[in-house]
DSSP file (Angstrom, degrees, kcal/mol; ACC not computed):
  #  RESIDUE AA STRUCTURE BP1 BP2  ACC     N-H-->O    O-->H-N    N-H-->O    O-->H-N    TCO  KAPPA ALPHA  PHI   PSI    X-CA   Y-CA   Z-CA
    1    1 A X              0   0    0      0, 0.0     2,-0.2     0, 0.0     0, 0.0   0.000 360.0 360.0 360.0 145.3 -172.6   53.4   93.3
    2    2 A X        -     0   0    0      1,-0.1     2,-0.3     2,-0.0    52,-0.0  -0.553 360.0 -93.5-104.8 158.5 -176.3   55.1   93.2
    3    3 A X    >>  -     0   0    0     -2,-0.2     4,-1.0     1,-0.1     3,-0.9  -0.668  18.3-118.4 -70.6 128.1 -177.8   55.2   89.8
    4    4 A X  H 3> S+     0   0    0     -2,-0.3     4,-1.1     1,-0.3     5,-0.2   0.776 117.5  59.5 -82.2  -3.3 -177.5   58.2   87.5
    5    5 A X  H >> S+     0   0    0      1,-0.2     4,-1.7     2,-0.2     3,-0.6   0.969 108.4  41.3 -84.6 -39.2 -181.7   58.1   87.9
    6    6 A X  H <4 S+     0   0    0     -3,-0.9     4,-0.3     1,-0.3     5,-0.2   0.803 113.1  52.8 -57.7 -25.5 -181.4   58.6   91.5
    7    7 A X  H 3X S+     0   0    0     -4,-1.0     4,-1.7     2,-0.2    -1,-0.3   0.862 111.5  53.5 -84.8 -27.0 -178.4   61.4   90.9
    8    8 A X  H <X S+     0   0    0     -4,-1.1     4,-3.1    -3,-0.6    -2,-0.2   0.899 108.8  43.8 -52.6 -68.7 -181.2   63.0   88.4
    9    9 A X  H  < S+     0   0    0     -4,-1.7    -1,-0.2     2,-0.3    -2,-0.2   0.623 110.3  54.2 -65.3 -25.4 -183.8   63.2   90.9
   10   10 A X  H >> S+     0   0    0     -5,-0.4     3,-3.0    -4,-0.3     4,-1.7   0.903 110.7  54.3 -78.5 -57.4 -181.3   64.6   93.8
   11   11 A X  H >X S+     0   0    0     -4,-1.7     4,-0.9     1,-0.3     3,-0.7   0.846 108.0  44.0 -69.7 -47.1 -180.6   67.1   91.1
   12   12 A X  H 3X S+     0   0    0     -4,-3.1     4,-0.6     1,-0.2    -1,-0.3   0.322 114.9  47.8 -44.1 -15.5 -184.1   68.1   90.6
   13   13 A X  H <> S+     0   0    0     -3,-3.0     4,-2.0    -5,-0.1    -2,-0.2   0.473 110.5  52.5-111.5 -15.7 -185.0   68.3   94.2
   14   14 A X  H << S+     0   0    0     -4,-1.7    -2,-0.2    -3,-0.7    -3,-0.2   0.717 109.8  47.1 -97.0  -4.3 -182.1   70.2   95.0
   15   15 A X  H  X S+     0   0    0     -4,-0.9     4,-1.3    -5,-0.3    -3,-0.2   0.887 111.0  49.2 -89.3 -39.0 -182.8   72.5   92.6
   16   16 A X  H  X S+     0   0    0     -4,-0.6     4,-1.6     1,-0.2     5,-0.2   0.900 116.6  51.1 -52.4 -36.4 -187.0   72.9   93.6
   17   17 A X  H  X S+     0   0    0     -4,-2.0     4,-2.6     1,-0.2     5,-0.3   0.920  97.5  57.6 -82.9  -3.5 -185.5   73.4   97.0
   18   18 A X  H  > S+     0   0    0     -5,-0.2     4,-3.0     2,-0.2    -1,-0.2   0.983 112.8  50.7 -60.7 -34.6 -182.9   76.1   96.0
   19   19 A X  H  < S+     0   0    0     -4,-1.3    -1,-0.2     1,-0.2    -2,-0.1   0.693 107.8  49.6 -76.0 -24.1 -186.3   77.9   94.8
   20   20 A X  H  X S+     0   0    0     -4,-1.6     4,-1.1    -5,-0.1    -1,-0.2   0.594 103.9  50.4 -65.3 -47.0 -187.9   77.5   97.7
   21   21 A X  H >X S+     0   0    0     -4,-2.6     4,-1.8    -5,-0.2     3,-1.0   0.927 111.7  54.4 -76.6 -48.8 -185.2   78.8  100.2
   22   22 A X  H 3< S+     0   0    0     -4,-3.0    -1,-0.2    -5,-0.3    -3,-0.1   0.467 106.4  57.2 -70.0  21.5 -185.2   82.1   97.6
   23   23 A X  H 3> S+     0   0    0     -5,-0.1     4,-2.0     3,-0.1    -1,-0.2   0.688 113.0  34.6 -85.1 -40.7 -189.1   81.8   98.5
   24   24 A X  H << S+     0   0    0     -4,-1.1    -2,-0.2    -3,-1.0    -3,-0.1   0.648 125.9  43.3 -85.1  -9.5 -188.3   82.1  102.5
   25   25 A X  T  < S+     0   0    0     -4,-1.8    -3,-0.2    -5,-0.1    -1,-0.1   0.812 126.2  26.6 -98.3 -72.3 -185.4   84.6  102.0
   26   26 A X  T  4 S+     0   0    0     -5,-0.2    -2,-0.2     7,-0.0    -3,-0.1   0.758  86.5 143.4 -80.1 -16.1 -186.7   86.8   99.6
   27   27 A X     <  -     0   0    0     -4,-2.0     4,-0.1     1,-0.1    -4,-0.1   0.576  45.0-145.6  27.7 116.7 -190.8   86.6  100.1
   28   28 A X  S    S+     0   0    0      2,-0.0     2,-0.2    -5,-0.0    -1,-0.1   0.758  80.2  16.2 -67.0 -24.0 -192.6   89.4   99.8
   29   29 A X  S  > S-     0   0    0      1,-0.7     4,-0.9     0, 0.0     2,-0.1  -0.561  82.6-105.4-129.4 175.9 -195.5   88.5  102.8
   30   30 A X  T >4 S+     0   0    0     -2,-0.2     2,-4.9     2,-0.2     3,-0.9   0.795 120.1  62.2 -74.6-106.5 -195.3   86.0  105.6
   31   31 A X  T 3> S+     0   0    0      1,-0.3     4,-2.0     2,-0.2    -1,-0.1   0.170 106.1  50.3 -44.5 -11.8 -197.7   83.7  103.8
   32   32 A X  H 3> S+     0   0    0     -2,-4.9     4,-1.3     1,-0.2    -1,-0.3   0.965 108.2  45.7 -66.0 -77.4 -195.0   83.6  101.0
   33   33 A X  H <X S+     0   0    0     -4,-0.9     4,-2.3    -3,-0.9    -2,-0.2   0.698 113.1  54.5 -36.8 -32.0 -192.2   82.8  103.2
   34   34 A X  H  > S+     0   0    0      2,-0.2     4,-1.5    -4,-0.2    -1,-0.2   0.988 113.4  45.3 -47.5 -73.6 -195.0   80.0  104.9
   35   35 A X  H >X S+     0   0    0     -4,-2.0     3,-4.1     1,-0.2     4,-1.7   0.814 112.2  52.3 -19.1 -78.0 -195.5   78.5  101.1
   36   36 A X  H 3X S+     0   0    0     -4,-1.3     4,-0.8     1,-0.4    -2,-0.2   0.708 110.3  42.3 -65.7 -70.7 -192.1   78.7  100.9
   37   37 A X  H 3X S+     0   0    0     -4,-2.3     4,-0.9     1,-0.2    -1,-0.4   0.412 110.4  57.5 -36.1 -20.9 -191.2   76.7  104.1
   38   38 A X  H <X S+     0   0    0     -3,-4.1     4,-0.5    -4,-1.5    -2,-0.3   0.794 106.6  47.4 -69.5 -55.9 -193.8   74.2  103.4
   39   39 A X  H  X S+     0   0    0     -4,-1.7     4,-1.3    -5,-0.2    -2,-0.2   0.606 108.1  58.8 -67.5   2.6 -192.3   73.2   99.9
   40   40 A X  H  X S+     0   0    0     -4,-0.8     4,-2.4    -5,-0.3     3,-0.3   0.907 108.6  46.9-100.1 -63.8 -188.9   73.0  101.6
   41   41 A X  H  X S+     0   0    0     -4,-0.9     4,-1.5     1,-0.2    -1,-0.2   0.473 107.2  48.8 -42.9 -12.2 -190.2   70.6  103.6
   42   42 A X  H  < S+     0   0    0     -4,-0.5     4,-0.2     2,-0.2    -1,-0.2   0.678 110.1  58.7-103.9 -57.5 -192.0   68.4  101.4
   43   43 A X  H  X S+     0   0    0     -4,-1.3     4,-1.6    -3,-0.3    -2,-0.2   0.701 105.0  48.2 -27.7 -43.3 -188.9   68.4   99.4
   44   44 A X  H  X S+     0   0    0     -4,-2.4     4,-3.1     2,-0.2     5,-0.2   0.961 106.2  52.5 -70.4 -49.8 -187.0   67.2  102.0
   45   45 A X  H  < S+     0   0    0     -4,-1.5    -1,-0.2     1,-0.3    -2,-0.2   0.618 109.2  53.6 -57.1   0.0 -189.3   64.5  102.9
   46   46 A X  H >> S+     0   0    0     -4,-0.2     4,-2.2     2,-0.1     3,-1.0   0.713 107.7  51.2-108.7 -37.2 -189.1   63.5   99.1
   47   47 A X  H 3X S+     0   0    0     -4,-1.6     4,-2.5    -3,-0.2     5,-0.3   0.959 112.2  44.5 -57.0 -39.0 -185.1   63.5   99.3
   48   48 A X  H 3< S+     0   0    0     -4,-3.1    16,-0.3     2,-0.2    -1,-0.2   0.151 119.4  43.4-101.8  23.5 -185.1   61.0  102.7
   49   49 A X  H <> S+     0   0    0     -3,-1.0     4,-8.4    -5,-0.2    -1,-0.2   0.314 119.1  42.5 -96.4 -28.7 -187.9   58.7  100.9
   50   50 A X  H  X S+     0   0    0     -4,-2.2     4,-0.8     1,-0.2    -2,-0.2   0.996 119.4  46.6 -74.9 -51.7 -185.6   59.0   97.2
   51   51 A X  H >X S+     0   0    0     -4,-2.5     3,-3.3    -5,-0.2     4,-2.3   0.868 112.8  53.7 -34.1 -63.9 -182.1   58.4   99.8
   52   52 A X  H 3>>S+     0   0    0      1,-0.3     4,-2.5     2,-0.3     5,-1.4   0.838 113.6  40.4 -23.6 -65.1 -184.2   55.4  101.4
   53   53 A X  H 3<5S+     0   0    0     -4,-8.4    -1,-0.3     1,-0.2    -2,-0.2   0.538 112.8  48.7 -86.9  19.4 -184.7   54.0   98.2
   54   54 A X  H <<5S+     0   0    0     -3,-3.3    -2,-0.3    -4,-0.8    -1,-0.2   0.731 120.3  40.3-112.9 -32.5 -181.4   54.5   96.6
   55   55 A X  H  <5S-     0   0    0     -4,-2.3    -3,-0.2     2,-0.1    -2,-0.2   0.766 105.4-135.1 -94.7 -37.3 -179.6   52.9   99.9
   56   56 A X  T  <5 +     0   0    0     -4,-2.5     2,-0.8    -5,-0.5    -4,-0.2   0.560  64.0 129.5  91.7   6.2 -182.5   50.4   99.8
   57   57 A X    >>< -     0   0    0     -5,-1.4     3,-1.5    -6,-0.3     4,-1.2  -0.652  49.0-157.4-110.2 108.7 -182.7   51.0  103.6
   58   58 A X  H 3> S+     0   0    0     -2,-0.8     4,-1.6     1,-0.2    -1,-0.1   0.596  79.2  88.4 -79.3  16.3 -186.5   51.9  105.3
   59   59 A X  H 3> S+     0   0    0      1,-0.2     4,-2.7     2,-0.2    -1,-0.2   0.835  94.5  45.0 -65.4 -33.7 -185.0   53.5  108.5
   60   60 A X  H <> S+     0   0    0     -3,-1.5     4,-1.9     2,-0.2    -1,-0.2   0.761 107.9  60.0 -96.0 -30.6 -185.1   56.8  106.2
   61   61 A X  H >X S+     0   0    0     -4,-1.2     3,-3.0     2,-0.2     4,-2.0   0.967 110.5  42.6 -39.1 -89.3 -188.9   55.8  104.9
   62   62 A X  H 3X S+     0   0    0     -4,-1.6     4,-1.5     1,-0.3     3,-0.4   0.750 108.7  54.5 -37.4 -60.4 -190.0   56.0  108.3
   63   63 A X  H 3X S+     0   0    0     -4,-2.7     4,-1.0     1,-0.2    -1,-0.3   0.759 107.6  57.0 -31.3 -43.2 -188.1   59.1  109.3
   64   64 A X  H <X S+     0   0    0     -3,-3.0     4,-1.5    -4,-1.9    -2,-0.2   0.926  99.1  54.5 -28.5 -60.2 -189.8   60.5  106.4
   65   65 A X  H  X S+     0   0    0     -4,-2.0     4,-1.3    -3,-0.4    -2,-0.2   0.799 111.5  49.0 -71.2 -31.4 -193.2   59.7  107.6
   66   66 A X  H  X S+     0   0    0     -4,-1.5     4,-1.9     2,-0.2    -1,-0.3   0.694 108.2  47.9 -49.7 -34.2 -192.5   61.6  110.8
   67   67 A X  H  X S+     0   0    0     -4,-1.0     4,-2.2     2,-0.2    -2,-0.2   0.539 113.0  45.6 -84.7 -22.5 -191.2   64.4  109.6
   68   68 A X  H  X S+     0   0    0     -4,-1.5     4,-1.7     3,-0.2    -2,-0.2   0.841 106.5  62.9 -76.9 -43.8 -193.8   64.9  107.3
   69   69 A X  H >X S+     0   0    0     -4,-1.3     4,-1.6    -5,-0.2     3,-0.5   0.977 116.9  32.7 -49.8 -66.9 -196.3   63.9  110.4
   70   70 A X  H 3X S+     0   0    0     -4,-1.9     4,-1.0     1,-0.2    -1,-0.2   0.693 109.9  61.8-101.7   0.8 -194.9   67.2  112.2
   71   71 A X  H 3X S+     0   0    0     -4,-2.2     4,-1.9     2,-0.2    -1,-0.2   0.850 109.3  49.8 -34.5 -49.2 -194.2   69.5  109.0
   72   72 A X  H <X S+     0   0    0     -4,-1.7     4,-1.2    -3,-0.5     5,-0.2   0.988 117.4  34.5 -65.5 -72.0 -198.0   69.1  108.6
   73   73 A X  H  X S+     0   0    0     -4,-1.6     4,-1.4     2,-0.2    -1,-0.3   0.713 113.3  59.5 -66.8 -15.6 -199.0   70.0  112.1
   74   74 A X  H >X S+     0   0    0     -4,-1.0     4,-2.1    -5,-0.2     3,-1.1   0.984 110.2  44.6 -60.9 -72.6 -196.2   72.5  112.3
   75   75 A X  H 3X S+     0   0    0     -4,-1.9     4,-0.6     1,-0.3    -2,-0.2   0.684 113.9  47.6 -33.2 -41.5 -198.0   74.3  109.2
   76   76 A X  H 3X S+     0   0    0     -4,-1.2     4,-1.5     3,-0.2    -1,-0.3   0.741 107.9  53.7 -67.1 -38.2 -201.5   74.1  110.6
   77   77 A X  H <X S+     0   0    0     -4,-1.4     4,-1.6    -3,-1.1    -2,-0.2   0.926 116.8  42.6 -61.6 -53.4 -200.3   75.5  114.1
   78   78 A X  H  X S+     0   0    0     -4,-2.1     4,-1.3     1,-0.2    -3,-0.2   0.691 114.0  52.4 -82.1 -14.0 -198.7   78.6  111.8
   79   79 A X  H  X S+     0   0    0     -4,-0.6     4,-0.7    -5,-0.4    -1,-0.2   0.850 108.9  44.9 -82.6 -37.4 -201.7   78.8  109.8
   80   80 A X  H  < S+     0   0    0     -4,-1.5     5,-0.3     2,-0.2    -2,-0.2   0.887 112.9  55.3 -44.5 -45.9 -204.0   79.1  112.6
   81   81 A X  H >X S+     0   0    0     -4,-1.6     4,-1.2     1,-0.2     3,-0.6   0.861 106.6  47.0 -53.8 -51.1 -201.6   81.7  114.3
   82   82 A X  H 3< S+     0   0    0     -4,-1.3    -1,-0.2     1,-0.2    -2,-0.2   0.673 110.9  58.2 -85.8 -17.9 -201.4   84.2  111.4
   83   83 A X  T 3< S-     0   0    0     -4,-0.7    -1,-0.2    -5,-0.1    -2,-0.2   0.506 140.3 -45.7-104.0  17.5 -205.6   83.9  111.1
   84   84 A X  T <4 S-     0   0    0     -3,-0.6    -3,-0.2    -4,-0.1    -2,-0.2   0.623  86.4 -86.9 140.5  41.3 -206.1   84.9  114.5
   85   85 A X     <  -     0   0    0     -4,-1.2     2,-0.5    -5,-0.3    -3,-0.1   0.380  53.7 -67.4  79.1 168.3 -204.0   83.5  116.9
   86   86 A X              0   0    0      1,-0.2    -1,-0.1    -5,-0.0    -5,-0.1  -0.819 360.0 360.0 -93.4 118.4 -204.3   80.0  119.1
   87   87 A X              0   0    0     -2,-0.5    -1,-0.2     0, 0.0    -2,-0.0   0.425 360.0 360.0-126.9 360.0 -206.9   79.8  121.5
């Protein structure tokens, strides 16, 4: 059984990311919808460190750190794109 603080913290991340997807859906600009896709990610990677520690297991640490690794350059690649393309 997980721990009502770890059910707390799920609840609180699923709720920043619910706010977050109505950032990418509804957006007014692309750079919203960007935001918006950045915090989703960031979120996630903050569920698979808080799963990690709730399971105790550091396969999901590590998975983190990757995912985080190519959210970041994913985010730099699209921010580059929209300020005047990759050359």
């Amino acid at each position: 059984m997980i721990a009502p603080e770890f059910f707390y913290a799920t609840l609180v991340i699923m709720v920043g990311a619910f706010m977050a997807l109505l950032r990418v859906l509804f957006g007014p600009s692309v750079p919203d919808r960007v935001v918006g896709v950045d915090t989703l990610n960031t979120l996630i990677v903050a569920g698979m460190v808080l799963l990690g520690a709730a399971y105790d297991r550091t396969i999901y640490i590590d998975i983190a750190i990757v995912y985080a690794l190519l959210s970041y350059i994913g985010t730099l690649a699209i921010a580059r794109y929209m300020q005047g393309g990759l050359k």
